[in-house]
RORO-567102 format. One record per atom (N, C-alpha, C): chain; residue number from 1; residue in three letters; x negated, y negated, z negated. Coordinates in pm, whole numbers, padded with zeros to 5 digits, always signed. Atoms other than C-alpha are relative to their C-alpha. Layout:
BEGIN
A, NUM, ALA, X, Y, Z .
...
This chain:
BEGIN
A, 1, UNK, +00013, -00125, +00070 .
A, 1, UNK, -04933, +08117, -06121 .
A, 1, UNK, -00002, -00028, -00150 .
A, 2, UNK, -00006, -00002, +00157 .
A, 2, UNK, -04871, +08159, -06477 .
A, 2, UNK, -00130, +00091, -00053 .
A, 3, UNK, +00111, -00068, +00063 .
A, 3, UNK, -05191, +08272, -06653 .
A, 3, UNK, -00015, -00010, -00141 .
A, 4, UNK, +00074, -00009, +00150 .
A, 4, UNK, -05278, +08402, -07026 .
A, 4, UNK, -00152, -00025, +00029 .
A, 5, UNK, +00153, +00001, -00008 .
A, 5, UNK, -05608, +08331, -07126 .
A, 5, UNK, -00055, +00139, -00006 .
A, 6, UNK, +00088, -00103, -00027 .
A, 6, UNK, -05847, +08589, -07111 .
A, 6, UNK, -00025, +00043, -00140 .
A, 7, UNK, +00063, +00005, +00165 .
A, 7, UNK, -05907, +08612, -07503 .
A, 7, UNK, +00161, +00098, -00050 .
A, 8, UNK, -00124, -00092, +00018 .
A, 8, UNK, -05502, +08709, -07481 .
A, 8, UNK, +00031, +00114, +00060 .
A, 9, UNK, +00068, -00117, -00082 .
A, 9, UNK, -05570, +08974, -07248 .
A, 9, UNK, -00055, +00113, -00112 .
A, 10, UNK, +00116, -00046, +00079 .
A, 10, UNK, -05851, +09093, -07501 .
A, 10, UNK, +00111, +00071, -00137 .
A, 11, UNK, -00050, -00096, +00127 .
A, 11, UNK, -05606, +09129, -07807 .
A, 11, UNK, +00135, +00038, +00016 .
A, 12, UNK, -00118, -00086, -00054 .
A, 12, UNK, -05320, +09264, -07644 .
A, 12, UNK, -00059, +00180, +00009 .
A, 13, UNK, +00106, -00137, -00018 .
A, 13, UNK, -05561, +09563, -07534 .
A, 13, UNK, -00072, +00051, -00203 .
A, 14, UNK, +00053, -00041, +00124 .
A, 14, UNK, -05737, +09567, -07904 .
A, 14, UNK, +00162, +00039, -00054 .
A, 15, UNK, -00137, -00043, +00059 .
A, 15, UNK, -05370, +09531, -08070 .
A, 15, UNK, +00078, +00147, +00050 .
A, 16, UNK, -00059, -00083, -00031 .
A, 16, UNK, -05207, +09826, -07851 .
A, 16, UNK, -00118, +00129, -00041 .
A, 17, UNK, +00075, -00080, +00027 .
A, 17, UNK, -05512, +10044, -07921 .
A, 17, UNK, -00002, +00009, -00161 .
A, 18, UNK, -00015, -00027, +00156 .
A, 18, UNK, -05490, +09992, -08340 .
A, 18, UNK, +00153, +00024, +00040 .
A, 19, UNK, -00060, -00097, -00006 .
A, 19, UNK, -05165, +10112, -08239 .
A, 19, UNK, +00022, +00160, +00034 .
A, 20, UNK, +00022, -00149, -00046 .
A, 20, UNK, -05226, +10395, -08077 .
A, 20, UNK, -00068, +00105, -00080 .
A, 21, UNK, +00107, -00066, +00070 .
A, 21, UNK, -05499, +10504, -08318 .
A, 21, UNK, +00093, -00048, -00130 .
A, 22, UNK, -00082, +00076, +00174 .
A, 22, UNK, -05226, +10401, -08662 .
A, 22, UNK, -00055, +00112, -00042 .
A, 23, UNK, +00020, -00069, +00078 .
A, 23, UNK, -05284, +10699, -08790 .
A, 23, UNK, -00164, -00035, -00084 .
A, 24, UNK, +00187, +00030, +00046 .
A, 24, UNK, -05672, +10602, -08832 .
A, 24, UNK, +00067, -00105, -00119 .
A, 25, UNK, -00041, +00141, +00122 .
A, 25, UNK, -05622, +10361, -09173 .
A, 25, UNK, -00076, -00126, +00057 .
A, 26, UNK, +00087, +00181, -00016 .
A, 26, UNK, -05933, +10086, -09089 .
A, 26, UNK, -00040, +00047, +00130 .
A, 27, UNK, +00066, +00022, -00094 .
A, 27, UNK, -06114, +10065, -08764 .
A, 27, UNK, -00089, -00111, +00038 .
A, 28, UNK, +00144, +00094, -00009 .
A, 28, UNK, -06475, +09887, -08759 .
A, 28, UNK, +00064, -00038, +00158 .
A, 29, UNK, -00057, +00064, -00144 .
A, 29, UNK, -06433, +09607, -08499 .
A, 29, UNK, -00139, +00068, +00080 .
A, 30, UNK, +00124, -00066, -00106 .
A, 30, UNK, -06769, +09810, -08364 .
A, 30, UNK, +00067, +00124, +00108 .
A, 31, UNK, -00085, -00045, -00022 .
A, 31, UNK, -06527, +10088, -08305 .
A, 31, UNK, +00106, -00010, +00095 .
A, 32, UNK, -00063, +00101, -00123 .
A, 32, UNK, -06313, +09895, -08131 .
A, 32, UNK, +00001, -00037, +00163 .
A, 33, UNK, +00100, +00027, -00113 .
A, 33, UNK, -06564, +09757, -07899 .
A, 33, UNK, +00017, +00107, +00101 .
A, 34, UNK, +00044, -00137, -00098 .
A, 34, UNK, -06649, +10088, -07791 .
A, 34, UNK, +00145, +00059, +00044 .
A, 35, UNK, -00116, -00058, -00011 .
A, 35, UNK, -06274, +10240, -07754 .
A, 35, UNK, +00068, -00072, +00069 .
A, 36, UNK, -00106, +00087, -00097 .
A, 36, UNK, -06118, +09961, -07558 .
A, 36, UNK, -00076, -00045, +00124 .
A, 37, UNK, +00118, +00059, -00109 .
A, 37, UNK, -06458, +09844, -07342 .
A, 37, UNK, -00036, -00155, -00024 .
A, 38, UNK, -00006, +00165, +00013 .
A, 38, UNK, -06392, +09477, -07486 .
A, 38, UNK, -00136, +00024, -00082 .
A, 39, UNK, +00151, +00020, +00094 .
A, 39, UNK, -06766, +09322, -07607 .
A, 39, UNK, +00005, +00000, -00127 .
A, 40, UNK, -00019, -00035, +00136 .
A, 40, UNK, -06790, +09368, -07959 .
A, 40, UNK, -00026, -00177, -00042 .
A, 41, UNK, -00015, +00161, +00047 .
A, 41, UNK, -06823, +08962, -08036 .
A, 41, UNK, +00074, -00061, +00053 .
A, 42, UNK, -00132, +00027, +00025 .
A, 42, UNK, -06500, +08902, -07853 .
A, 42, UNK, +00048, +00062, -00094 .
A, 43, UNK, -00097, -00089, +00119 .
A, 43, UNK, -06343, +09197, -08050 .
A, 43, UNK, +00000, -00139, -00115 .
A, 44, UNK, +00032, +00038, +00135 .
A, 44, UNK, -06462, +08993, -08338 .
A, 44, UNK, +00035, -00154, -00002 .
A, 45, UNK, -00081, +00152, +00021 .
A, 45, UNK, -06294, +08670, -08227 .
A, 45, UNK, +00123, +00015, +00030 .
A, 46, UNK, -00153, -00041, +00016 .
A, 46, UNK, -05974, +08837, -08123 .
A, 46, UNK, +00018, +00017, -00096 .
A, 47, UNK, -00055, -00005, +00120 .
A, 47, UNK, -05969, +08988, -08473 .
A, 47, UNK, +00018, -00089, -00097 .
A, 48, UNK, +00018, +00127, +00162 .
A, 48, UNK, -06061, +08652, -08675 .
A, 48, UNK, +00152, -00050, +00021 .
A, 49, UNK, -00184, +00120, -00055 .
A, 49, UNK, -05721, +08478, -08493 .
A, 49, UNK, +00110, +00095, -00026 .
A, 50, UNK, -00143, -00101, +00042 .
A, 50, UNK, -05455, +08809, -08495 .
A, 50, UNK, -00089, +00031, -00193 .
A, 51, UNK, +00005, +00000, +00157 .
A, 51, UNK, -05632, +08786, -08885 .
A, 51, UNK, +00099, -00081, -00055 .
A, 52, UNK, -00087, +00168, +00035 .
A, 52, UNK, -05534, +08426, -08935 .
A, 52, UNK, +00133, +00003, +00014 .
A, 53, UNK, -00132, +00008, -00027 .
A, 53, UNK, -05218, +08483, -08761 .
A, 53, UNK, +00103, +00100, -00074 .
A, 54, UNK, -00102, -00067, +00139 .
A, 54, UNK, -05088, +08771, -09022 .
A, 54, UNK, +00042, +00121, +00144 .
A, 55, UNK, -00030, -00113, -00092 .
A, 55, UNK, -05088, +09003, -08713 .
A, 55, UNK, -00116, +00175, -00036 .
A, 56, UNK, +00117, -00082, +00032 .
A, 56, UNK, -05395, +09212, -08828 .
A, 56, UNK, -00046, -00009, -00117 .
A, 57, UNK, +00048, -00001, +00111 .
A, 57, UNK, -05508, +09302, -09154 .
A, 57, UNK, -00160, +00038, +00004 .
A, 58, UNK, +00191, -00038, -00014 .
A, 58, UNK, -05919, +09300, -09260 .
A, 58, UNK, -00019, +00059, -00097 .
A, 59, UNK, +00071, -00034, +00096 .
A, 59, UNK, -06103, +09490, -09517 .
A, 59, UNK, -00154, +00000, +00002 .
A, 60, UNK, +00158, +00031, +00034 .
A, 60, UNK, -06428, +09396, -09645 .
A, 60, UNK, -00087, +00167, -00061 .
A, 61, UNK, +00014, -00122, +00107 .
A, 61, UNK, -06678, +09684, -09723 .
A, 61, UNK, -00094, +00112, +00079 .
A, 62, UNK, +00033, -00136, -00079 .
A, 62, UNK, -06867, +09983, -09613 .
A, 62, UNK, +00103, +00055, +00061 .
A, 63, UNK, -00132, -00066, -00022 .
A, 63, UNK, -06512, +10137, -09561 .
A, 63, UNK, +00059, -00069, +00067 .
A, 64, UNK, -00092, +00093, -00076 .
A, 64, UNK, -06382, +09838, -09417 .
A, 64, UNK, -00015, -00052, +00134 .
A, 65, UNK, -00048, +00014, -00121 .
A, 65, UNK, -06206, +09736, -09104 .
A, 65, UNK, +00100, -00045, +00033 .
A, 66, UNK, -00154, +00086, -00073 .
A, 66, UNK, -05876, +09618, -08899 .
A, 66, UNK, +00090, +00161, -00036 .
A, 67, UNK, -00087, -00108, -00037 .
A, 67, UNK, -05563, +09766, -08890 .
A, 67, UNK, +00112, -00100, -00042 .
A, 68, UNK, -00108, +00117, -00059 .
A, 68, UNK, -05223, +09610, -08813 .
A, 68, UNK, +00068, -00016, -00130 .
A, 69, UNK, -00083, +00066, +00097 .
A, 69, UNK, -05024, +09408, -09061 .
A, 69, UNK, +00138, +00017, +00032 .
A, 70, UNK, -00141, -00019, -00017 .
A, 70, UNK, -04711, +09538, -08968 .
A, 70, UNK, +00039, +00099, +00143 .
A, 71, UNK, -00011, -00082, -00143 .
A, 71, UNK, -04522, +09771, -08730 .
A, 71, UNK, -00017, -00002, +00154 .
A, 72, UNK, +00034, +00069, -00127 .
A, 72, UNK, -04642, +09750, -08364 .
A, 72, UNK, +00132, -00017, +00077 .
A, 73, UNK, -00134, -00021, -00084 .
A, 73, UNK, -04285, +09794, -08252 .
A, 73, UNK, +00055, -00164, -00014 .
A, 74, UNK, -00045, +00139, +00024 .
A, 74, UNK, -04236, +09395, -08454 .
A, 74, UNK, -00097, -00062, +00044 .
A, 75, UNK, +00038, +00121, -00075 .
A, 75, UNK, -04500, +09233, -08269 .
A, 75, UNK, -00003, -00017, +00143 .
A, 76, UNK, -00038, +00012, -00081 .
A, 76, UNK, -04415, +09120, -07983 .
A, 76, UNK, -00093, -00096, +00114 .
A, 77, UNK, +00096, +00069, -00120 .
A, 77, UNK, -04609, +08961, -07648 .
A, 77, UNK, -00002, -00116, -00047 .
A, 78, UNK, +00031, +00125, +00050 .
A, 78, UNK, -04522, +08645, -07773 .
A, 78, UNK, -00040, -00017, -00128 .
A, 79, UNK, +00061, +00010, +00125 .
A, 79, UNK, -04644, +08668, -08104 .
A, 79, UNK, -00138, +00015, -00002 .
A, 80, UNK, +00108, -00004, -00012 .
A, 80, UNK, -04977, +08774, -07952 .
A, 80, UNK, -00030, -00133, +00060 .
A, 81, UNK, +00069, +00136, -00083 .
A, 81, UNK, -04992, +08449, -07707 .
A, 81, UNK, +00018, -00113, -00117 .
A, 82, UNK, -00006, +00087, +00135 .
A, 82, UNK, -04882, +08251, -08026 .
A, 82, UNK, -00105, -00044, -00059 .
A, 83, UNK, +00114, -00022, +00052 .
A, 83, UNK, -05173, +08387, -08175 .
A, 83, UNK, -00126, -00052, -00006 .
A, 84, UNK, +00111, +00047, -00067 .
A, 84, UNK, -05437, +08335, -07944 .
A, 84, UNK, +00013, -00144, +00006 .
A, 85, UNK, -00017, +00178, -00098 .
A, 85, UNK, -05300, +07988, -07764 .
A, 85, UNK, +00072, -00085, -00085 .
A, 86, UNK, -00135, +00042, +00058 .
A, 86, UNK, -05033, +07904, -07968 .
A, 86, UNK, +00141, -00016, +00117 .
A, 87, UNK, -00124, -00035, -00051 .
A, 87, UNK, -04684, +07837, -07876 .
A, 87, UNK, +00001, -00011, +00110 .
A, 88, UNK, -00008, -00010, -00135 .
A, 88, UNK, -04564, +07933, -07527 .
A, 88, UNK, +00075, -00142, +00085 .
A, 89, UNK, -00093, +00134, -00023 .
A, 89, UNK, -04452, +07626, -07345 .
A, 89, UNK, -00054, +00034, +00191 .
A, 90, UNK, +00060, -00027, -00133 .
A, 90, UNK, -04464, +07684, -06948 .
A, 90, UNK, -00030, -00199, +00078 .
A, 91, UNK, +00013, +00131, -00039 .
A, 91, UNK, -04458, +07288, -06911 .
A, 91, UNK, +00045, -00108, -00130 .
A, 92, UNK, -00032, +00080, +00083 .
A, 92, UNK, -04436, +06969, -07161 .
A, 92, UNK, +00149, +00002, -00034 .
A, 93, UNK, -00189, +00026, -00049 .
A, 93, UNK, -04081, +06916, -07074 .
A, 93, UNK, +00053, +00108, -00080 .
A, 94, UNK, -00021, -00117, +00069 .
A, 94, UNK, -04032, +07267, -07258 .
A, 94, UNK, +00032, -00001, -00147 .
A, 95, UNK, +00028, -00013, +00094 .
A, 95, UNK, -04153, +07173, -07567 .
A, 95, UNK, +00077, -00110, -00065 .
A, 96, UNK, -00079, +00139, +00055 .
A, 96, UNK, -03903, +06961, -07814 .
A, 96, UNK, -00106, -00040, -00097 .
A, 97, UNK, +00087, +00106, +00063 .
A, 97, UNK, -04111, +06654, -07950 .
A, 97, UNK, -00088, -00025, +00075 .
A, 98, UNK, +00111, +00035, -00119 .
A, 98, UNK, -04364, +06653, -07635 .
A, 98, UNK, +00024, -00129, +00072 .
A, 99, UNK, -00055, +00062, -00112 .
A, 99, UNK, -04136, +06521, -07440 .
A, 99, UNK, -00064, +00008, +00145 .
A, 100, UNK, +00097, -00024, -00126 .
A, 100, UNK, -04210, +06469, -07071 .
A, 100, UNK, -00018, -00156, +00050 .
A, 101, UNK, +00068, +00144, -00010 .
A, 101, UNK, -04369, +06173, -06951 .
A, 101, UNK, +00011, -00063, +00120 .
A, 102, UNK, -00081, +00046, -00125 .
A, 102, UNK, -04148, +06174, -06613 .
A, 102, UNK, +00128, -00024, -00021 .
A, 103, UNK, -00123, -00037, +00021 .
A, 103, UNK, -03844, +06197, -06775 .
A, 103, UNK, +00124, -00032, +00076 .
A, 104, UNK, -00127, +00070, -00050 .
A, 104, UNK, -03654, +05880, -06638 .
A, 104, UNK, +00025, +00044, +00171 .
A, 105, UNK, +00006, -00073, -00174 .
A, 105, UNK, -03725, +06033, -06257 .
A, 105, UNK, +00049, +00142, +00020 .
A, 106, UNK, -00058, -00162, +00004 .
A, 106, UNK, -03692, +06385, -06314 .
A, 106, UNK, +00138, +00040, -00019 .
A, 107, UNK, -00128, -00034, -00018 .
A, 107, UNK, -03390, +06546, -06226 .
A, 107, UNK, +00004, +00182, +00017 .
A, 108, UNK, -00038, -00138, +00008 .
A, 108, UNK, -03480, +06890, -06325 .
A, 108, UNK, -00095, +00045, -00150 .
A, 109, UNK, +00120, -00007, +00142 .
A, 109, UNK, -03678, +06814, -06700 .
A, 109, UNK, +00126, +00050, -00114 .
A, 110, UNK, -00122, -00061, +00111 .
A, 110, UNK, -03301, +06915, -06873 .
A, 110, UNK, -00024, +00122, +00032 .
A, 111, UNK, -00027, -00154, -00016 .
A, 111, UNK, -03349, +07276, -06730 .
A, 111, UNK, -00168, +00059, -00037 .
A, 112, UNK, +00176, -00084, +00024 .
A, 112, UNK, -03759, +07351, -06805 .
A, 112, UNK, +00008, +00057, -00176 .
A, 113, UNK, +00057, -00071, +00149 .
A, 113, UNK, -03649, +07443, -07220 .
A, 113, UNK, +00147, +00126, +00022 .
A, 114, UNK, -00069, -00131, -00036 .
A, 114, UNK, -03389, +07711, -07059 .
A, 114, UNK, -00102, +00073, +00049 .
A, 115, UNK, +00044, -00053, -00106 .
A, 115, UNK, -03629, +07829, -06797 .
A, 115, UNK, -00130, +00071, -00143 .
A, 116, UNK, +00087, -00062, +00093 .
A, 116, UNK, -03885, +07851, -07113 .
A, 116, UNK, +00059, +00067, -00093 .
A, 117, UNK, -00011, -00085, +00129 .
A, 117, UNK, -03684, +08029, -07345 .
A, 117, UNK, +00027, +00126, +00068 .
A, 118, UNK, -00023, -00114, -00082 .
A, 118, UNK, -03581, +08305, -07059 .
A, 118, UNK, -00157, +00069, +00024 .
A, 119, UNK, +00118, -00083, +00006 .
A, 119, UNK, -03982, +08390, -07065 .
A, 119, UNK, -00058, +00015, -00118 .
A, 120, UNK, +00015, -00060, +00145 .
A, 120, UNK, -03988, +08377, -07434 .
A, 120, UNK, +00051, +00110, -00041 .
A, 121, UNK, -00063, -00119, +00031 .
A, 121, UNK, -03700, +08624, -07429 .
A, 121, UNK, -00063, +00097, +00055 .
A, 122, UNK, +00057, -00188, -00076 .
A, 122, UNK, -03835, +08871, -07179 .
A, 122, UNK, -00190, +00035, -00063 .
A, 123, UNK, +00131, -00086, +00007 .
A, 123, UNK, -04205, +08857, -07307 .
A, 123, UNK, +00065, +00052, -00190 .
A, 124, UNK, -00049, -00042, +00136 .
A, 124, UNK, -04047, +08901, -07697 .
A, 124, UNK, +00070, +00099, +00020 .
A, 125, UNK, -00107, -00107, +00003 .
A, 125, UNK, -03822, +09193, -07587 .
A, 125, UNK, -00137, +00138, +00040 .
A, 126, UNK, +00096, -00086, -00037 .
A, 126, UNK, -04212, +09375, -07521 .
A, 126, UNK, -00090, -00005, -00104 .
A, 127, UNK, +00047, +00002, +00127 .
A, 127, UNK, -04339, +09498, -07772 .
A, 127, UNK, -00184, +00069, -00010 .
A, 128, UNK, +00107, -00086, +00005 .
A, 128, UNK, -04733, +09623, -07924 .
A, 128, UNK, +00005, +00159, +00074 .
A, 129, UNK, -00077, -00132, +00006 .
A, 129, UNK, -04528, +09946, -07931 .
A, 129, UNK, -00043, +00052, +00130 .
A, 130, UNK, -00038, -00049, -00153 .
A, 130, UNK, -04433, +09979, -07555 .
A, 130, UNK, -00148, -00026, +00052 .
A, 131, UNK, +00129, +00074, -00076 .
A, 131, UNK, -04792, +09818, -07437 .
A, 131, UNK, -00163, +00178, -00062 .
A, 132, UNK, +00083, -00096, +00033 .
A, 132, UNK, -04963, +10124, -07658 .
A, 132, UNK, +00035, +00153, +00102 .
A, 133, UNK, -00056, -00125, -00061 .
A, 133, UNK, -04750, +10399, -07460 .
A, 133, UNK, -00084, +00021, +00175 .
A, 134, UNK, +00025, -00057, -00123 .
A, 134, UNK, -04886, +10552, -07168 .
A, 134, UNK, +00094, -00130, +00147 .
A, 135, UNK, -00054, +00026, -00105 .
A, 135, UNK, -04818, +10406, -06834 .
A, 135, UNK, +00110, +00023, +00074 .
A, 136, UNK, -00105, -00056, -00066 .
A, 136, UNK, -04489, +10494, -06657 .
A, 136, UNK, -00035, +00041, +00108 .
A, 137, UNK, +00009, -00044, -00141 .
A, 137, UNK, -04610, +10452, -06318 .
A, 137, UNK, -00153, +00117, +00001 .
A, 138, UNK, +00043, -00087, +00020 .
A, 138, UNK, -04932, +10665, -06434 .
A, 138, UNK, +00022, +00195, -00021 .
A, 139, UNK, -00057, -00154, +00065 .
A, 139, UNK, -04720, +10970, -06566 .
A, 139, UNK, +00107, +00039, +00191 .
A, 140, UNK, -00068, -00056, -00131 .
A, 140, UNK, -04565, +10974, -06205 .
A, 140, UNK, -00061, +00090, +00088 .
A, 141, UNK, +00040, -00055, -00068 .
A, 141, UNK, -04648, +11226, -05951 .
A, 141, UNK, -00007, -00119, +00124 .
A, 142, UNK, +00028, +00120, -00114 .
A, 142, UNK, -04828, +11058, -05635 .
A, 142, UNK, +00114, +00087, +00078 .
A, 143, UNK, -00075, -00018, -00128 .
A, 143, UNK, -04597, +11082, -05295 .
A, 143, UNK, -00018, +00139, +00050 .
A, 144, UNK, +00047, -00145, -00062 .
A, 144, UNK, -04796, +11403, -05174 .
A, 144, UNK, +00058, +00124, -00056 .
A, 145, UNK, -00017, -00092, +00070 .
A, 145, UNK, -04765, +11609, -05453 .
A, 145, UNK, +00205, +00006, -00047 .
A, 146, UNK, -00117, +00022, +00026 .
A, 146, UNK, -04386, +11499, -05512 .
A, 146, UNK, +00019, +00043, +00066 .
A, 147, UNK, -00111, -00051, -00135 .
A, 147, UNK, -04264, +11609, -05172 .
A, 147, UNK, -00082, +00216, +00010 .
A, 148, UNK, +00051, -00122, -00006 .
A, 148, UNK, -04430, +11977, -05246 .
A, 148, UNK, +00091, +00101, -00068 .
């Protein structure tokens, strides 16, 4: 199974919610807390890293708070796991300069930096944007009410 950490989880949910709420200018990471259900001292370690990472802007201040450093439509899933974990690599072998440390045996370590750039493409083609929008399968009528 392929698993994000749990921290990337956390600011995927914070990130799509300072989208949803753009119009708001700052948003106290207390704010936050309360509006997404995430503990308010993660919030506050998701925001230090999408800070660092130029994904989230801070203001210091009575007045001050988060709010995104750029359009949610340009950051993209992988720019959040970037964030958090850093770069996406689904195996060594993936990553050029790692190398893999089976190489001379392996007879399938030439195809693991295709196989990783085909889940770079599809999580980069998903954006803050789409992750802030309503549910699809939510906005559907259940089975019952459809056949009425």
């Amino acid at each position: 199974m392929l698993r994000l950490a749990k921290l990337t989880d956390y600011a995927i949910v914070v990130l799509a919610h300072l989208a949803r709420e753009a119009h708001v200018c700052v948003h106290p990471a207390s704010a936050i807390a309360e509006a997404t259900g995430v503990p308010q001292p993660t919030v506050a370690k998701v925001l230090k890293s999408l800070t660092r990472e130029g994904l989230v802007l801070s203001s210091r201040g009575v007045t001050g708070g988060y709010s995104l450093a750029r359009d949610p439509a340009r950051i993209s899933v992988v720019d959040v796991i970037a964030a958090v974990e850093g770069p996406l690599a689904l195996t060594a072998c993936a990553v050029e300069g790692l190398g893999c440390t089976d190489e001379h045996h392996c007879q399938v370590a030439g195809h693991w930096p295709r196989i990783n750039g085909a889940v770079i493409d599809a999580l980069r083609a998903v954006s803050i944007l789409d992750l802030s929008r309503p549910d699809p399968r939510a906005l559907s009528l259940p089975p019952a009410l459809a056949r009425s």
